[in-house]
PLY file of the C-alpha trace (Angstrom):
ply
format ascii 1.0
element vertex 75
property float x
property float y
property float z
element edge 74
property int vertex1
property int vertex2
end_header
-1.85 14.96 31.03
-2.46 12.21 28.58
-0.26 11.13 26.42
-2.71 12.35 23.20
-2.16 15.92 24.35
1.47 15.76 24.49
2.38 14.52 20.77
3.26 17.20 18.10
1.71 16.12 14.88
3.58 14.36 12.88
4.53 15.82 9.61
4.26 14.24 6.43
6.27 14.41 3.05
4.73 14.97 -0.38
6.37 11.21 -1.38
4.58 10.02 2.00
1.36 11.57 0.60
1.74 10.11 -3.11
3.13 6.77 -1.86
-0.42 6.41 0.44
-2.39 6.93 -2.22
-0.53 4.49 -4.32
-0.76 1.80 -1.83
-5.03 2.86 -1.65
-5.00 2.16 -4.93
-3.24 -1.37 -4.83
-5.53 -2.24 -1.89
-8.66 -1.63 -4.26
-7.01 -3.17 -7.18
-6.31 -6.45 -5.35
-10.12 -6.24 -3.95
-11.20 -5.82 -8.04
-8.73 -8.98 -8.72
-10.25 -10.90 -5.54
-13.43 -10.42 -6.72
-13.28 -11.10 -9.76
-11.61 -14.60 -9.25
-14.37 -15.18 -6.42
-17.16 -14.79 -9.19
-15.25 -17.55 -11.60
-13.83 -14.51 -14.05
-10.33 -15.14 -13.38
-8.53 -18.37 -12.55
-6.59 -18.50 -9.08
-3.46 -18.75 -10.87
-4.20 -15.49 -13.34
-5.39 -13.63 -9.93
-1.96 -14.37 -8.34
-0.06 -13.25 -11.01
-2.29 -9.82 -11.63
-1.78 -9.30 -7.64
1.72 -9.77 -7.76
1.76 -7.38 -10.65
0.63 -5.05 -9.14
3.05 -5.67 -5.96
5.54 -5.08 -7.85
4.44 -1.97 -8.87
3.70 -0.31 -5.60
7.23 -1.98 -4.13
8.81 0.32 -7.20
6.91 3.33 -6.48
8.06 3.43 -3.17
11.33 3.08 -4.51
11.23 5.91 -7.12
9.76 7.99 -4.19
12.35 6.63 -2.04
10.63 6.54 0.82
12.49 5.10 4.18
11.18 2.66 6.55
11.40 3.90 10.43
12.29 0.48 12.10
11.21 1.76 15.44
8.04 2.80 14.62
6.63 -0.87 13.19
8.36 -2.56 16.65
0 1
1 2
2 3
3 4
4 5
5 6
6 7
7 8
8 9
9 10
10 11
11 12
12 13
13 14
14 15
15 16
16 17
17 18
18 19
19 20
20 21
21 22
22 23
23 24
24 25
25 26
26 27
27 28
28 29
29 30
30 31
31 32
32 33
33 34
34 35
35 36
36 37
37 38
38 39
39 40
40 41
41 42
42 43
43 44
44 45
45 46
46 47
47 48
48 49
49 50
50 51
51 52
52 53
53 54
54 55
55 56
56 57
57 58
58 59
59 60
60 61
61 62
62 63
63 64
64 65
65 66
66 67
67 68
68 69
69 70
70 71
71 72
72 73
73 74
């Protein structure tokens, strides 16, 4: 037997869920930012800032949502 066939599914929580979609949407915000200071509408230095902006808003959703970090499963 493969390995593939003998994994449950993992299950995931609601805060899981709306944290995933949260980082989705800071991936496609920094692209918009990127973009933007690629065409000459934003300077580097107002891109940074917007980008860590919005860092700092995922990094705080995750901690309203309080979502943990499984060490073993990144290593």
């Amino acid at each position: 037997m493969s390995d593939r066939q003998n994994t449950k599914p993992e299950r995931i929580s609601a805060e899981e869920m709306v944290f995933d979609a949260n980082l989705a949407e800071f991936a496609n915000r920094v692209q918009v930012i990127c973009s933007l200071e690629a065409l000459g509408h934003l300077s580097p230095k107002d891109a940074f800032a917007r980008i860590k902006t919005v860092w700092k808003e995922l990094r705080r959703s995750k901690q309203n949502l309080r979502i943990e970090v499984d060490e073993q499963a990144i290593n």
